[in-house]
PQR file with spaces between the fields and no chain letter, atoms N, CA, C, O and H, PARSE charges and radii, in Angstrom:
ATOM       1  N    UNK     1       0.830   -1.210    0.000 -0.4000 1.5000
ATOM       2  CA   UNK     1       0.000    0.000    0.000 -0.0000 2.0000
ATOM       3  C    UNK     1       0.865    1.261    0.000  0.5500 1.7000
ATOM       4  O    UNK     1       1.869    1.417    0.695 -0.5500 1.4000
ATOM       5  N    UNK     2       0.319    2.194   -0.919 -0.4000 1.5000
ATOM       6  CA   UNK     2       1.272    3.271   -1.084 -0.0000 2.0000
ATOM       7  C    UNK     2       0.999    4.539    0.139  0.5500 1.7000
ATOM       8  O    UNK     2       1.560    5.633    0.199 -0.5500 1.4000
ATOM       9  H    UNK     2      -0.496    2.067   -1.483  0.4000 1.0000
ATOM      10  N    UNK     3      -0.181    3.901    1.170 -0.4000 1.5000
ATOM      11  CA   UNK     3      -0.256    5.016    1.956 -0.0000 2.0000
ATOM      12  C    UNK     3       0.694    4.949    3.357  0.5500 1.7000
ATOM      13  O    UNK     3       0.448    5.689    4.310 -0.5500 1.4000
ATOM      14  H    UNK     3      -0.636    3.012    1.121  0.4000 1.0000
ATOM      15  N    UNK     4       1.713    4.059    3.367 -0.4000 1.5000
ATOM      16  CA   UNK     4       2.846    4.099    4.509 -0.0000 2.0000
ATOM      17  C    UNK     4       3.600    5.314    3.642  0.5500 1.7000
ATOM      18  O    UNK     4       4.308    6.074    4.301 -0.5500 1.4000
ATOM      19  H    UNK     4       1.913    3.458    2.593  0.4000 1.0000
ATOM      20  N    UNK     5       3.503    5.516    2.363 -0.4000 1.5000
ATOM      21  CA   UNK     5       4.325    6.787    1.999 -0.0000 2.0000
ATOM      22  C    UNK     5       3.980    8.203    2.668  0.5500 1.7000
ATOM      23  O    UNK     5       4.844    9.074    2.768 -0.5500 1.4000
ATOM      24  H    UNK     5       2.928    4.898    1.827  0.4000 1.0000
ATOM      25  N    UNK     6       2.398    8.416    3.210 -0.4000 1.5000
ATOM      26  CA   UNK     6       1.860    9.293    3.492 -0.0000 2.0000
ATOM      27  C    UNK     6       2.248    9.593    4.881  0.5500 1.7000
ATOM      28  O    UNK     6       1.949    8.903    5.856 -0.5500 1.4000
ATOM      29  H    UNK     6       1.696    7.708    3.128  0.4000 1.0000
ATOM      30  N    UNK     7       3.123   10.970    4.893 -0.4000 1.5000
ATOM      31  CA   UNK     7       3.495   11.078    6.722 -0.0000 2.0000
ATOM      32  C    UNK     7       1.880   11.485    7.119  0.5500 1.7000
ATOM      33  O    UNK     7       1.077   11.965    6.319 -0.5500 1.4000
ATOM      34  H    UNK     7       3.366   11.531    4.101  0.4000 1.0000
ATOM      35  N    UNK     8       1.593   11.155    8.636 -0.4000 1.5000
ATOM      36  CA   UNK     8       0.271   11.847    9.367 -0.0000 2.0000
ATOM      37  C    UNK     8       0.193   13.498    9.207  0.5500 1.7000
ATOM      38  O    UNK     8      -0.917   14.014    9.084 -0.5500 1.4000
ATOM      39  H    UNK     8       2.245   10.765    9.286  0.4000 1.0000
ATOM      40  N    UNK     9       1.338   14.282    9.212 -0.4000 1.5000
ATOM      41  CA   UNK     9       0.981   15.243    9.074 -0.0000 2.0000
ATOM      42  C    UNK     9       0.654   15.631    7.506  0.5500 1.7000
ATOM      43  O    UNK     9      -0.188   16.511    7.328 -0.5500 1.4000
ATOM      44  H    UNK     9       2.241   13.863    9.312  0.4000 1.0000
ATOM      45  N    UNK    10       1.254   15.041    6.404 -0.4000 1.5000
ATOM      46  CA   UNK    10       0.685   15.458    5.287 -0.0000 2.0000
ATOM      47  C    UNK    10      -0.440   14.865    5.079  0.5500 1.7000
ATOM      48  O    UNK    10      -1.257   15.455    4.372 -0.5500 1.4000
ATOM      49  H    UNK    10       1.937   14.326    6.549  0.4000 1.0000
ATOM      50  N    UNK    11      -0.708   13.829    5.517 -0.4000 1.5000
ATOM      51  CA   UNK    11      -2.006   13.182    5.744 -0.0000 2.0000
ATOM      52  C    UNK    11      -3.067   14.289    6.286  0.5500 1.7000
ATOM      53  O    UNK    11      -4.027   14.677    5.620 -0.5500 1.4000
ATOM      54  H    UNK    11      -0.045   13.350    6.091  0.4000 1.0000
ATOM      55  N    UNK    12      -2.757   14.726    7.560 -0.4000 1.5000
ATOM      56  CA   UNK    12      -3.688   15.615    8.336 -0.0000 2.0000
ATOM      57  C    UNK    12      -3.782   17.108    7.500  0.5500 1.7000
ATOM      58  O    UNK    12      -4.488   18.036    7.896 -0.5500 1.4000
ATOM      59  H    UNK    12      -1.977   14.411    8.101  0.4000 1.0000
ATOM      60  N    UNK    13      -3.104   17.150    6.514 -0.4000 1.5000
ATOM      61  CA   UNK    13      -2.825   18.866    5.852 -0.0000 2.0000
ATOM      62  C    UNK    13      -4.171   18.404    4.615  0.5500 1.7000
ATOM      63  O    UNK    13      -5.076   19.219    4.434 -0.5500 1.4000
ATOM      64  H    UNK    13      -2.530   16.397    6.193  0.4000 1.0000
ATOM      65  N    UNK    14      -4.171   17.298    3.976 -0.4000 1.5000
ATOM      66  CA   UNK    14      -4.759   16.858    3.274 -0.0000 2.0000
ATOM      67  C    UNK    14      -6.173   16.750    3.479  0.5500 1.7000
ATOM      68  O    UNK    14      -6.971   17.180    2.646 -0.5500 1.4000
ATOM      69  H    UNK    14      -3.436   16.635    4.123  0.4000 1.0000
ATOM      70  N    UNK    15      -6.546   16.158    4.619 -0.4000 1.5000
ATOM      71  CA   UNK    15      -7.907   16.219    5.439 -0.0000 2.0000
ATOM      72  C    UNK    15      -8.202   17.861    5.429  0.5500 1.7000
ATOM      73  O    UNK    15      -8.953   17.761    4.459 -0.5500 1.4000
ATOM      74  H    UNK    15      -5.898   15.809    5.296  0.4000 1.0000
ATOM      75  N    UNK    16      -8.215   18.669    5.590 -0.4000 1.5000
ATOM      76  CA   UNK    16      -7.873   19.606    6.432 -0.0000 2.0000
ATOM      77  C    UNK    16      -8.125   20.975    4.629  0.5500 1.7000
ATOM      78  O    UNK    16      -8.891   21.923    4.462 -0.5500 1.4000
ATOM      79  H    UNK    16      -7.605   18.751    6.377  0.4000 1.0000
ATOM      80  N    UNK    17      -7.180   20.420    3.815 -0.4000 1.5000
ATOM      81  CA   UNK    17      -7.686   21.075    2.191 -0.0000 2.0000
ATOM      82  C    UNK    17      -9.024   20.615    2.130  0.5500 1.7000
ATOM      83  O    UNK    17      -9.986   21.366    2.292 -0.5500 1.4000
ATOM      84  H    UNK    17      -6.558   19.650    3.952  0.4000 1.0000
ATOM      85  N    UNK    18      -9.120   19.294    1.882 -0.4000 1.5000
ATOM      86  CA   UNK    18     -10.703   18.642    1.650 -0.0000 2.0000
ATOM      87  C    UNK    18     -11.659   18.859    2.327  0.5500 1.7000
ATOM      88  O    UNK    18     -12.719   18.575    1.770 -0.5500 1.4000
ATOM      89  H    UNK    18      -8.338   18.684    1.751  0.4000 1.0000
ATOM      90  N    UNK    19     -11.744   19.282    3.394 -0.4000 1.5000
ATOM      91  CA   UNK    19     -12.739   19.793    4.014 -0.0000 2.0000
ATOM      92  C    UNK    19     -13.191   21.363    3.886  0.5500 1.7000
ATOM      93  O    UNK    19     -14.317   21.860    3.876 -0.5500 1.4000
ATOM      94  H    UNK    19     -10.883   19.513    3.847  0.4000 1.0000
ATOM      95  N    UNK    20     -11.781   22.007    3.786 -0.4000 1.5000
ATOM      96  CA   UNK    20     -11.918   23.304    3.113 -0.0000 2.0000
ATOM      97  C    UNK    20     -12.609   23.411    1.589  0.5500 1.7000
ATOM      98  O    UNK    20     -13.359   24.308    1.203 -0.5500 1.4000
ATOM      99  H    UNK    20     -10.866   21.603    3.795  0.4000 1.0000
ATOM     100  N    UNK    21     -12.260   22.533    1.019 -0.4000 1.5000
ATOM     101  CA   UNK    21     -12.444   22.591   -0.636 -0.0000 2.0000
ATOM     102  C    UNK    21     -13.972   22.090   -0.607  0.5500 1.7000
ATOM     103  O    UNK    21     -14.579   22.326   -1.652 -0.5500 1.4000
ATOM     104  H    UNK    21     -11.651   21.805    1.332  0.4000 1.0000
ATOM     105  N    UNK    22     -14.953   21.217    0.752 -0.4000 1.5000
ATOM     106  CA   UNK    22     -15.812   20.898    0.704 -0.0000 2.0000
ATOM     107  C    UNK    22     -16.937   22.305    1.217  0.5500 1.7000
ATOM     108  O    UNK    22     -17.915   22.745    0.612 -0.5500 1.4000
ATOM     109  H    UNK    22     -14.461   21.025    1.600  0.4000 1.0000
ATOM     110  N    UNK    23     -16.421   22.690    2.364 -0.4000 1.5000
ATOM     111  CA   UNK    23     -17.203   24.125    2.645 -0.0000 2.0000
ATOM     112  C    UNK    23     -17.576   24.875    1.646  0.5500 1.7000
ATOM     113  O    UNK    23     -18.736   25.194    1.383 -0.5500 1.4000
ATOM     114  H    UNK    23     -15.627   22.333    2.855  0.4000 1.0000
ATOM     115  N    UNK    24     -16.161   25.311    0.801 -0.4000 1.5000
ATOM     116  CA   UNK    24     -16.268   26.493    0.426 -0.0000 2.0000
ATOM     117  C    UNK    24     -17.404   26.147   -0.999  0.5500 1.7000
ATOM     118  O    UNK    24     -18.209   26.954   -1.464 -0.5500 1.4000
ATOM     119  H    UNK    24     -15.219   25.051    1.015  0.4000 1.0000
ATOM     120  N    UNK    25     -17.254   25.248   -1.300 -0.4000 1.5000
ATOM     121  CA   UNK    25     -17.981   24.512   -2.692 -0.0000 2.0000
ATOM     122  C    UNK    25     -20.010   24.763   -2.391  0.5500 1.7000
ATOM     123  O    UNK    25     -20.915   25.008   -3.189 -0.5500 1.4000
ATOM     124  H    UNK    25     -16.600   24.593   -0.922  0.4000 1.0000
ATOM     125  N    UNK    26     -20.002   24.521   -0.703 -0.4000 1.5000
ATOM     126  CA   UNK    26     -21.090   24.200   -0.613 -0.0000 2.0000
ATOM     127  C    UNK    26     -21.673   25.623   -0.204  0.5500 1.7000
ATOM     128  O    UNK    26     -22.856   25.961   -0.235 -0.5500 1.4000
ATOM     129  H    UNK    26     -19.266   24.322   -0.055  0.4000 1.0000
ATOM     130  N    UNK    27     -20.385   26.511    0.254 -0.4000 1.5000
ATOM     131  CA   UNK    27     -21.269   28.196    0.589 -0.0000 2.0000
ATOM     132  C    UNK    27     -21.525   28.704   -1.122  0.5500 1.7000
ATOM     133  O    UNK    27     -22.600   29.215   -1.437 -0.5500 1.4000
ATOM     134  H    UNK    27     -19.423   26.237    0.279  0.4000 1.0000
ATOM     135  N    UNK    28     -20.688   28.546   -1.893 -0.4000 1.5000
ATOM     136  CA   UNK    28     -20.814   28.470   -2.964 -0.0000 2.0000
ATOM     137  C    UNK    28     -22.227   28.628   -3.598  0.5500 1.7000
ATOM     138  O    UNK    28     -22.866   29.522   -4.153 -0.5500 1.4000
ATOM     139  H    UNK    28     -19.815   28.131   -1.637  0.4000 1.0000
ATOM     140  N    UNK    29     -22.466   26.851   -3.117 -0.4000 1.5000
ATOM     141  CA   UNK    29     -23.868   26.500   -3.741 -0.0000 2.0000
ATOM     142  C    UNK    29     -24.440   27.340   -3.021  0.5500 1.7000
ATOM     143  O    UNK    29     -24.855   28.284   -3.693 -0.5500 1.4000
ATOM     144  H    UNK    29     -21.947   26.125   -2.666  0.4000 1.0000
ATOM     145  N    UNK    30     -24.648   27.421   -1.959 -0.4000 1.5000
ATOM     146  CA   UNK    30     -26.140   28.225   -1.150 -0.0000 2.0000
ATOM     147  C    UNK    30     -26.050   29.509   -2.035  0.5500 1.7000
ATOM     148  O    UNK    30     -26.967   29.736   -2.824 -0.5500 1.4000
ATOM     149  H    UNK    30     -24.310   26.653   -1.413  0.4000 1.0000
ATOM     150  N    UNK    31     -24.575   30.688   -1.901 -0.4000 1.5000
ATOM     151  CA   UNK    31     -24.793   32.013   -1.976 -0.0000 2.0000
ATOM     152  C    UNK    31     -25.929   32.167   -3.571  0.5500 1.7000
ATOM     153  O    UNK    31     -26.864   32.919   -3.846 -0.5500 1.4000
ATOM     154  H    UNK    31     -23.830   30.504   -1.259  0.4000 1.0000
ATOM     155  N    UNK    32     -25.183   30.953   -4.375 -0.4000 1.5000
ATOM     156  CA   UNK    32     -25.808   31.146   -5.808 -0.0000 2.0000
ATOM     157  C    UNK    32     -26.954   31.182   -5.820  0.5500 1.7000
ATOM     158  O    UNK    32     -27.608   32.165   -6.169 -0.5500 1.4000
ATOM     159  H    UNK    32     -24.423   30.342   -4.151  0.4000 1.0000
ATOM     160  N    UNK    33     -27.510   29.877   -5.355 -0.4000 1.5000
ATOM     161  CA   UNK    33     -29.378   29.587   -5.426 -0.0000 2.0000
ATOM     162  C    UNK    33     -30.050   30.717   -4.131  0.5500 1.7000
ATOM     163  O    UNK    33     -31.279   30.650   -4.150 -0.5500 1.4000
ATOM     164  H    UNK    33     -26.978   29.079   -5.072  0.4000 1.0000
ATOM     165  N    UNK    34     -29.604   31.553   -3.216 -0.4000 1.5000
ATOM     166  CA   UNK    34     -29.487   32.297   -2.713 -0.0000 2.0000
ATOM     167  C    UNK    34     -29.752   33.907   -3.432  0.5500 1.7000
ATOM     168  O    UNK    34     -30.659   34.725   -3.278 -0.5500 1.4000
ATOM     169  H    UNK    34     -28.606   31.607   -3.201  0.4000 1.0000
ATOM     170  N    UNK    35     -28.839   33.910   -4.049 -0.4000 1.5000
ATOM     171  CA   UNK    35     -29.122   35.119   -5.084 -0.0000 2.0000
ATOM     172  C    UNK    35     -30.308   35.557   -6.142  0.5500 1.7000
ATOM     173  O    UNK    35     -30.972   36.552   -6.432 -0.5500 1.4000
ATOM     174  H    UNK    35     -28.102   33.246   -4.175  0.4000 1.0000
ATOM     175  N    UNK    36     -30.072   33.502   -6.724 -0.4000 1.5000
ATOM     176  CA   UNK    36     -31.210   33.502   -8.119 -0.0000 2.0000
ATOM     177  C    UNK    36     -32.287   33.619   -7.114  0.5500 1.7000
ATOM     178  O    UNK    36     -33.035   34.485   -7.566 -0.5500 1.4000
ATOM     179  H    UNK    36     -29.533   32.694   -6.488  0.4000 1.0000
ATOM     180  N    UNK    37     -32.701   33.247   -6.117 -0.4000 1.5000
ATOM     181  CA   UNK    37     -34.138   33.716   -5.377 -0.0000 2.0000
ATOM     182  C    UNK    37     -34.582   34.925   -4.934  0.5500 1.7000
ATOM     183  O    UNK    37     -35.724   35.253   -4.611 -0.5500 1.4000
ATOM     184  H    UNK    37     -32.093   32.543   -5.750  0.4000 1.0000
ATOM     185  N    UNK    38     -33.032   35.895   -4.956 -0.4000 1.5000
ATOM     186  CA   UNK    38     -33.187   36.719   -4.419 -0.0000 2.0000
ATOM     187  C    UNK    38     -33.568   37.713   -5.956  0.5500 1.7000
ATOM     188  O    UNK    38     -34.570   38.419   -6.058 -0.5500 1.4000
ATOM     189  H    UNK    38     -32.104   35.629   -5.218  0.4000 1.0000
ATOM     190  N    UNK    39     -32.818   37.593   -6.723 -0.4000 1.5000
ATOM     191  CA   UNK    39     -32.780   38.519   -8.132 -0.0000 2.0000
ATOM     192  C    UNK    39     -34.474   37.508   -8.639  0.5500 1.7000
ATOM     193  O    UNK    39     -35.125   38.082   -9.512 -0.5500 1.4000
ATOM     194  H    UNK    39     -32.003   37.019   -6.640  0.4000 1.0000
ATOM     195  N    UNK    40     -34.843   36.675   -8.317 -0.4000 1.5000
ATOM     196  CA   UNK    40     -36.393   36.326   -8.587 -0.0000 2.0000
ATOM     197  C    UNK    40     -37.393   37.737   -8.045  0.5500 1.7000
ATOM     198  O    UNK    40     -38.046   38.499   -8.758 -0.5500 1.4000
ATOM     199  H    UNK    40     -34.314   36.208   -7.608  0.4000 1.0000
ATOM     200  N    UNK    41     -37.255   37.748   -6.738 -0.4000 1.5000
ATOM     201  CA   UNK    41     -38.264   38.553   -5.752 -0.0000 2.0000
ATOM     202  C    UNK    41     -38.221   39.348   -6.119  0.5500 1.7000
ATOM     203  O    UNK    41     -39.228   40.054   -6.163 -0.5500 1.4000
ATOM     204  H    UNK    41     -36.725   37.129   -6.159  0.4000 1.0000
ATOM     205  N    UNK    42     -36.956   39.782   -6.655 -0.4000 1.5000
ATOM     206  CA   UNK    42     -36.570   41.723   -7.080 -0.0000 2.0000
ATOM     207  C    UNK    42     -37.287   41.663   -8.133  0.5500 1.7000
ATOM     208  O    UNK    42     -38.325   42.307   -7.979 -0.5500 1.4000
ATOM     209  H    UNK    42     -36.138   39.208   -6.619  0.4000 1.0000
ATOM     210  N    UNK    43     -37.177   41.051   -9.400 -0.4000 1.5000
ATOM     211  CA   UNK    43     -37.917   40.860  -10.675 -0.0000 2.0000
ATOM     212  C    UNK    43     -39.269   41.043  -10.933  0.5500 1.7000
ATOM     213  O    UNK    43     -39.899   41.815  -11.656 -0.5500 1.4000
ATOM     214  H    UNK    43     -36.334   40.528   -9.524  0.4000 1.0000
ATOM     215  N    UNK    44     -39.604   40.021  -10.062 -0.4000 1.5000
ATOM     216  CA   UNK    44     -41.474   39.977   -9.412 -0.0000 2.0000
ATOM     217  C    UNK    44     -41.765   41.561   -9.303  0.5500 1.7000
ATOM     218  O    UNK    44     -42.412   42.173  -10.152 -0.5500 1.4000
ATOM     219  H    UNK    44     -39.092   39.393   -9.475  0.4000 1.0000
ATOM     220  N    UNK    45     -41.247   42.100   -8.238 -0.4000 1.5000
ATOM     221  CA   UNK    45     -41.566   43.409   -7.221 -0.0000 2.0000
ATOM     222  C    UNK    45     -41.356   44.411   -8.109  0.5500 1.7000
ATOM     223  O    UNK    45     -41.648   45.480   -7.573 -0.5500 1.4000
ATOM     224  H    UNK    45     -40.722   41.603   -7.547  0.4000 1.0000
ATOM     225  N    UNK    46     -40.995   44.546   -9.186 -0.4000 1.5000
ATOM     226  CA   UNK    46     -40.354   45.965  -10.149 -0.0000 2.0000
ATOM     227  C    UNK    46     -41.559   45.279  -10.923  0.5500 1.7000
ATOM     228  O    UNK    46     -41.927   45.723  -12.010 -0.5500 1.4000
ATOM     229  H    UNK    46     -40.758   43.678   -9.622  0.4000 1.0000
């Protein structure tokens, strides 16, 4: 197995991107479908 190559701390730096790279993906999603609802209401209201 090639993961005895993996020290724990690059291991733990790795966890640690991916969870970042998972947040930011998912504020992402909200701010977008967030907006299109919001630029909906505005649309409606004018």
């Amino acid at each position: 197995m090639e993961e005895a190559l993996i020290s724990p701390e690059l291991r733990d730096v790795l966890a640690k991107v991916a969870v970042f790279l998972l947040v930011q993906g998912l504020v992402y999603l909200i701010l977008t479908n967030s907006s299109d609802v919001f630029s909906k209401n505005k649309s409606k209201e004018d």
